[in-house]
TORKOL-4160 file (C-alpha; in steps of 0.2 Angstrom, whole numbers, padded with zeros to 4 digits, m for minus):
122
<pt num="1" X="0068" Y="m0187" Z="0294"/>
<pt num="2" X="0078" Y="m0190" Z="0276"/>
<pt num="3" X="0094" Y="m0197" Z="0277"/>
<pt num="4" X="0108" Y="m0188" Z="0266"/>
<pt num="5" X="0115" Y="m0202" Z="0253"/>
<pt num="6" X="0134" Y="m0204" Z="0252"/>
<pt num="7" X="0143" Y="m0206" Z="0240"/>
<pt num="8" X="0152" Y="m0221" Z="0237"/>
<pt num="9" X="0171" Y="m0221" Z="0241"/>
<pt num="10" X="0169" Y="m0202" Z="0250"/>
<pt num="11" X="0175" Y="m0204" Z="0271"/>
<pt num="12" X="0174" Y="m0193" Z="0284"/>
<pt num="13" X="0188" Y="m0180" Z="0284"/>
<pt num="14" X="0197" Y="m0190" Z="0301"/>
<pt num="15" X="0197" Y="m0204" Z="0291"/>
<pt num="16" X="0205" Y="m0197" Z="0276"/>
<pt num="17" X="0221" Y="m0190" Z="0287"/>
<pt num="18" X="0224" Y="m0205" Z="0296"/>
<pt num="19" X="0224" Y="m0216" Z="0278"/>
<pt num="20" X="0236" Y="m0201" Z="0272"/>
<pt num="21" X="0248" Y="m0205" Z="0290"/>
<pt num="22" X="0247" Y="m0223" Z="0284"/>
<pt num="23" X="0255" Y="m0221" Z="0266"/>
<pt num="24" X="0268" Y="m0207" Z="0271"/>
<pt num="25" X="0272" Y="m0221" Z="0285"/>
<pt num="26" X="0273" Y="m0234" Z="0271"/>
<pt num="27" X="0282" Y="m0225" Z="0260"/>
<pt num="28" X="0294" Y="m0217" Z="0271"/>
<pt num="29" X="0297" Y="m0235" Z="0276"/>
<pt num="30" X="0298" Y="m0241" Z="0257"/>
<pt num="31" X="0311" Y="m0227" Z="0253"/>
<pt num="32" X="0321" Y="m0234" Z="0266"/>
<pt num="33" X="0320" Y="m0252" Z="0261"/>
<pt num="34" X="0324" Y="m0246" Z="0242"/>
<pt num="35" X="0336" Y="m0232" Z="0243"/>
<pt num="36" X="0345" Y="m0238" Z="0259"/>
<pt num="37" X="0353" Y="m0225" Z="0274"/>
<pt num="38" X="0365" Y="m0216" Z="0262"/>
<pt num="39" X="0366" Y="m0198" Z="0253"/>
<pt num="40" X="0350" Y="m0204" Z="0240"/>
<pt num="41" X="0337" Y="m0205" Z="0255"/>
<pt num="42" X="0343" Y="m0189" Z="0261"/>
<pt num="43" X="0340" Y="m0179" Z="0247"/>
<pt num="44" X="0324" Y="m0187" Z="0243"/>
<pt num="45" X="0318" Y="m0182" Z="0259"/>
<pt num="46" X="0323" Y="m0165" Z="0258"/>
<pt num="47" X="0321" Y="m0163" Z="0240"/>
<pt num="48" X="0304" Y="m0171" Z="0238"/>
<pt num="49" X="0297" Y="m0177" Z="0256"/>
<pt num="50" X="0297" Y="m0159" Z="0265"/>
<pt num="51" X="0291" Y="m0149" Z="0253"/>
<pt num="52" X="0274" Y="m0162" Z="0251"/>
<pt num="53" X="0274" Y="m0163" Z="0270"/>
<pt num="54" X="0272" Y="m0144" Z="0273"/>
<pt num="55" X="0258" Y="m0143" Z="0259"/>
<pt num="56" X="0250" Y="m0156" Z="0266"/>
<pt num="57" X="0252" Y="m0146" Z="0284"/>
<pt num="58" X="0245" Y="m0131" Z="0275"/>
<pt num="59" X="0230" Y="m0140" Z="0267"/>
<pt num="60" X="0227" Y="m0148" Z="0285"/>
<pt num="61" X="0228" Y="m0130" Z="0291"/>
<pt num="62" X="0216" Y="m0124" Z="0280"/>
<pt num="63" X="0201" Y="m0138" Z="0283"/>
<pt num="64" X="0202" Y="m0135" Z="0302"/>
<pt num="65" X="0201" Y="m0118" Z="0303"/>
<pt num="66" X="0182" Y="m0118" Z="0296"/>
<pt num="67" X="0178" Y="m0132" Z="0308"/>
<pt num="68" X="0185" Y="m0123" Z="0322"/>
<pt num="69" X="0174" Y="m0108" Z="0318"/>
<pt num="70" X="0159" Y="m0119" Z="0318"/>
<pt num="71" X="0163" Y="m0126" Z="0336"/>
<pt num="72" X="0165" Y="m0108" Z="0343"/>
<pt num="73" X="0147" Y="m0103" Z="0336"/>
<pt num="74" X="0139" Y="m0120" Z="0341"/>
<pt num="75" X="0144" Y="m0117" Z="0360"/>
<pt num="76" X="0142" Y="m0097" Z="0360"/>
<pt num="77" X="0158" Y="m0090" Z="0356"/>
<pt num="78" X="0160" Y="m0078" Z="0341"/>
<pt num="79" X="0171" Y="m0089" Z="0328"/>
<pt num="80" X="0175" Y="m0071" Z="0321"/>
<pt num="81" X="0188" Y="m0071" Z="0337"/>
<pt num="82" X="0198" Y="m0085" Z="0328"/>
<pt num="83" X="0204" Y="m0072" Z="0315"/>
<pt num="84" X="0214" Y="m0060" Z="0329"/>
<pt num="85" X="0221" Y="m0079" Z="0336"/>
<pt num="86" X="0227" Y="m0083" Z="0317"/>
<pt num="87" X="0235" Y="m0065" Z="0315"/>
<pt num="88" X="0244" Y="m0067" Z="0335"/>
<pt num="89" X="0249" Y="m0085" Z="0329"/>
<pt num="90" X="0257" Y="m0078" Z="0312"/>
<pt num="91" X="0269" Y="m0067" Z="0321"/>
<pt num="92" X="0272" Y="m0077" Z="0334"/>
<pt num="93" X="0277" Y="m0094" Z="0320"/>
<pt num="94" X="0289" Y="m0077" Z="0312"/>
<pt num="95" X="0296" Y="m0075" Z="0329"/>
<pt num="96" X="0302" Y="m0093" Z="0332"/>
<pt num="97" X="0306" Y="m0096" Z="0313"/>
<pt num="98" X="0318" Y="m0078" Z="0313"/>
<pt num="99" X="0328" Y="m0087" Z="0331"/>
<pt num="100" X="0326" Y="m0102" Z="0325"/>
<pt num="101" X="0336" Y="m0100" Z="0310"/>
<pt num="102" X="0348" Y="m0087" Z="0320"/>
<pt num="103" X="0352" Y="m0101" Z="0332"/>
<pt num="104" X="0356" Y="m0112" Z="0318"/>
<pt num="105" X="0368" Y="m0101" Z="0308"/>
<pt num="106" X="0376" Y="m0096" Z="0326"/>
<pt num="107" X="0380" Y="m0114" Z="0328"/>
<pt num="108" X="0385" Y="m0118" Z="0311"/>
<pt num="109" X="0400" Y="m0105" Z="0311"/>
<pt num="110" X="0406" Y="m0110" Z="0328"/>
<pt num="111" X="0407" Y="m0128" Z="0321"/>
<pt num="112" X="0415" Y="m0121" Z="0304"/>
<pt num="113" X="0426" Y="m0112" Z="0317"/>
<pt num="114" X="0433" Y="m0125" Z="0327"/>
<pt num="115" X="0435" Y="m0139" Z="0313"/>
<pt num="116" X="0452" Y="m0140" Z="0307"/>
<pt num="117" X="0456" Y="m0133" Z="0291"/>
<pt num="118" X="0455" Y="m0143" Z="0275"/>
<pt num="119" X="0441" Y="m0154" Z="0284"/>
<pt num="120" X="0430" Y="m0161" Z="0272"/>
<pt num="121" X="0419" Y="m0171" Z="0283"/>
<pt num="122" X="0427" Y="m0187" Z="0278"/>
C-alpha cells in the first residue's frame, strides 16, 4: 500500500471550518473590545460582517453538496436524487424569505403607526 504525501500546512476540510469559527469568534470579540456597543459596531456588522458571513455560508454550501453525493453512492442511494432535494429546498428558502420579509414590513408600519409623531428614536 503507498501512503499519499500531504502537503505541508493543508488540513482536512473539518478542520479548516472550525479554525474559520475560531477567528470570526475572535474577531467579532475584538470589534467589540475596539469599537465598543454603539452605532460603529452596528454598521460594521451589517456593512461588512453579514455579507462575508453569507459568502462564507455559500462557499460551506458548495463543499458539502459533493460530499453528500459521495455518501449517497457509498451506501447505495443514487446522489443524482440530491439534485430534486436542492431544487425543493430552493423554493422552499424563497418561501420563508418572501414571509419573512412580509412579517417584518407588517411590523415595522404598525410600529411607525403607533409612535408618536415627530419621534425620532431619542
Amino acid at each position: 500500500m503507498t501512503q499519499e504525501k500531504k502537503a505541508p500546512g493543508k488540513f482536512p476540510l473539518h478542520v479548516r471550518i472550525f479554525i474559520g469559527m475560531g477567528a470570526g469568534i475572535l474577531l467579532g470579540l475584538a470589534a467589540r473590545l475596539i469599537l465598543g456597543e454603539g452605532d460603529a459596531l452596528s454598521r460594521l456588522v451589517t456593512g461588512v460582517a453579514q455579507p462575508v458571513g453569507q459568502i462564507f455560508l455559500r462557499i460551506i454550501f458548495m463543499a458539502v453538496v459533493p460530499l453528500v453525493v459521495a455518501v449517497l453512492n457509498s451506501i447505495g442511494v443514487p446522489g443524482e436524487g440530491i439534485v430534486i432535494i436542492l431544487g425543493i429546498d430552493r423554493l422552499l428558502d424563497m418561501a420563508r424569505t418572501v414571509l419573512n420579509v412580509t412579517g417584518d414590513m407588517t411590523i415595522a408600519a404598525c410600529v411607525a403607526r403607533l409612535e408618536p409623531r415627530g419621534h425620532t428614536g431619542r
